[in-house]
N, C-alpha and C positions, 0 to 999 in steps of 0.2 A: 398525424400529430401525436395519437397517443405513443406512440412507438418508440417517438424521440422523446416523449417525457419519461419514458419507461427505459431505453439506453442511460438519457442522465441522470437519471436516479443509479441504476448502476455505477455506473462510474463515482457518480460521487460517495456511495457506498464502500465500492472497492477504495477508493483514496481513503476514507475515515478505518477500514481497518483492512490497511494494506502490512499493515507488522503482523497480525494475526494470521492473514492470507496468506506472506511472503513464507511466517514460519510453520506452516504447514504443507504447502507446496515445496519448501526448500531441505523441511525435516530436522531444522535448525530451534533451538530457542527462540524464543522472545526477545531477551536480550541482547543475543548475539546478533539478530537481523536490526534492531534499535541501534543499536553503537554501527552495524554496517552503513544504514541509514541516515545518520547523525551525521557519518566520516563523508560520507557523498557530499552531503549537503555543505561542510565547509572544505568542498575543492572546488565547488563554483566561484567561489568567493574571488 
């Protein structure tokens, strides 16, 4: 049980600062992975 409190904690860490995450794993800005992120989110639409 702790295991899986300790994966969702994870995860919902990684979601709150996946711009952070993204632009250091990617090597990119801040900004430049934010407007990448943004452009995603209005072609679900």
């Amino acid at each position: 049980m702790l295991w899986l409190l300790i994966i969702v904690g994870v995860v919902v860490l990684a979601y709150v600062y996946r711009v952070q995450l993204l632009s250091k794993v990617l090597g990119q800005d801040q900004t430049r992975v934010r407007r990448m992120l943004e452009r995603r989110k209005g072609d679900r639409r």
